[in-house]
N, C-alpha and C positions, 0 to 999 in steps of 0.2 A: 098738342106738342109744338116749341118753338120749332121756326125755323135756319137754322143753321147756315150761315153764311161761311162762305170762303174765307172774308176777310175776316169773319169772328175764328175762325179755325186756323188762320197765320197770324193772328194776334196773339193765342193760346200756346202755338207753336212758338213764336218769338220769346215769349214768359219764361217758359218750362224747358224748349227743347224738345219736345218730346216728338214724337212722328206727324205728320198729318191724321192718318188715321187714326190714330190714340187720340188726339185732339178732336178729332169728331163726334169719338163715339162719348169721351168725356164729356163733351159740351150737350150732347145728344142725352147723354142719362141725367146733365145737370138739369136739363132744361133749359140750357141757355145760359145757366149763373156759373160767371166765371171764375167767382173765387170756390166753387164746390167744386166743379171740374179740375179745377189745378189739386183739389186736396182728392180727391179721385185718383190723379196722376201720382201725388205722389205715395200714397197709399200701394199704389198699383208696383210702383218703381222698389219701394219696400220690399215686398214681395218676391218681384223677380227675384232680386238683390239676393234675396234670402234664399231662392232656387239655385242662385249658380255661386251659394256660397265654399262649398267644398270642392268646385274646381280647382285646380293650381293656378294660380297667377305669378308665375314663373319668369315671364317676362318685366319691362318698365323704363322709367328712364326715371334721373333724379331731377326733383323742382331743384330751384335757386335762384335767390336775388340775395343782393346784396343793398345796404344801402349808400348812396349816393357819397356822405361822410365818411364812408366804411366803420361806422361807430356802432355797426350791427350788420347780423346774416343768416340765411334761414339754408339749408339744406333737405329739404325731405324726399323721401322713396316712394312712387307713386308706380302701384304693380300693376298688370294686366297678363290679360293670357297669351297675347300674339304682340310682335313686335308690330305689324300692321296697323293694329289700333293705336298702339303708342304713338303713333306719327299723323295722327288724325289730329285735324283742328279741333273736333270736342273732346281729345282727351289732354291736348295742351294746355285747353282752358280749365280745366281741371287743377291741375297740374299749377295755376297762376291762381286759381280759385282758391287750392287748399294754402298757400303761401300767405295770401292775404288774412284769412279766417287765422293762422298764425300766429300773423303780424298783431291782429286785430287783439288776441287774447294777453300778449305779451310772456310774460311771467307765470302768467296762470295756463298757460300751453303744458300738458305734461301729458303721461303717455296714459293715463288714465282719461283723462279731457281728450283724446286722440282717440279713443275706442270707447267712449260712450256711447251708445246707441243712439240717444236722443242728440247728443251732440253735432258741433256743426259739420264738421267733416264728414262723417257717418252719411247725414243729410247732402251733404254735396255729392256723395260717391254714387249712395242710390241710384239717383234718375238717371248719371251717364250708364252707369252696370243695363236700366232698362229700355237706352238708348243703342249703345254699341253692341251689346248681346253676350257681352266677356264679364267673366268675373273681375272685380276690380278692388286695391288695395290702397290702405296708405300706413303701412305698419311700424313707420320711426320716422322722427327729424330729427335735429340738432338746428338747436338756436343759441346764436351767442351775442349778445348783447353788453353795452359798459366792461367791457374786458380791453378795452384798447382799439384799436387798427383789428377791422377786420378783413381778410382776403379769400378771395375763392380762386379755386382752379378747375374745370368742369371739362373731363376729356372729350375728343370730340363726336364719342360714340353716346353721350349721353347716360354712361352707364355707371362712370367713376366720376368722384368729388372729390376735393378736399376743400375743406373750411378752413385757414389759422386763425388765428388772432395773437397779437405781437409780435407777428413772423416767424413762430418755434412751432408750436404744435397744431395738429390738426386732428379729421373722423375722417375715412373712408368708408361711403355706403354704396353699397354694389347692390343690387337687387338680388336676389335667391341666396342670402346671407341670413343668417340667423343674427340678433342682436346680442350674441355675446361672441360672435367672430366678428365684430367692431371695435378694435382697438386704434388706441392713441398713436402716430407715428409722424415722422420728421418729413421736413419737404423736400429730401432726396429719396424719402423711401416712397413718397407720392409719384417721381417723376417714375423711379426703377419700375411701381407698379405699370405705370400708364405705357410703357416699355413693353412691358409682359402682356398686358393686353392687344397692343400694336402687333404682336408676336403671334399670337392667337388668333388673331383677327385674319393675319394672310395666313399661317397652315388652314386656316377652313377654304381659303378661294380655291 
């Protein structure tokens, strides 16, 4: 049996993310070989994934970028179970990860491509689900592209969006929303919401 080095186990961890001791004992059952250990990993991450699928992921916060031109904008819902984890650095990077895979597909992003199994998101969400130990979601975006001027507005709970483009319409996505309580509205009824929520926000303190 090889033997296992530190640095081959922060190497494995840097790759994947995954724990130390998950990297060991992958490396440990690969023999050494790193590209089996990662596919171990993520096998493994699958899995979890799959155990803590029927939790509520209840919680989240929305991705967002915009680009540079404003000649395009990504919006998506990235869910979890506890606001906690949503403020962790690996599920930020998530959160930049699914935006880019987005970005990457263009046009051919749709919500079908967004809930494939084999698909890349799918694959992104896994390992952090068997990293952080919460169940975890990305169950809508809105991308707009070649429509003109685009704009965001992103409150600062992290919780509410809007997207325009041409400076008239926009989507508001709020996490624990179903996607047909997503409708179109104007950017005073963006500000009234973010109002309402500001409202909400101190009756809890």
């Amino acid at each position: 049996m090889a033997t296992i080095t530190a640095a081959e186990v922060k190497k494995l961890r840097d790759q994947t993310g995954a724990g130390m001791m998950e990297c060991k004992n992958a490396l440990t059952e690969a023999n050494a070989d790193f590209e089996e250990a990662t596919t171990i990993l993520r096998k493994r991450g699958l899995a979890s994934a799959a155990k803590k699928a029927g939790r509520a992921a209840s919680e989240g916060l929305i991705a967002n970028t915009v680009a540079a031109d404003h000649g395009s904008g990504i919006l998506a819902e990235v869910n979890c179970e506890s606001d906690f984890v949503a403020r962790t650095p690996d599920f930020v990077q998530l959160m930049e990860n699914v935006l880019a895979e987005i970005e990457k597909a263009g046009d051919a992003a749709n919500d079908a491509w967004l809930k494939d199994a084999q698909g890349p998101v799918v694959k992104l969400v896994a390992p952090v689900i068997a990293k952080l130990g919460e169940n975890m979601a990305v169950p809508r975006f809105v991308r707009y592209a070649g429509q003109g001027y685009v704009g965001q507005y992103i409150h600062h709970n992290g919780k509410t969006a809007v997207q325009v483009y041409d400076g008239t319409h926009g989507w508001k996505l709020r996490p624990y929303l179903n996607r047909d309580d997503v409708e179109p509205f104007t950017t005073e009824e963006a500000k009234s919401e973010a109002g309402k929520d500001d409202q909400d926000n101190d009756d809890k303190k």
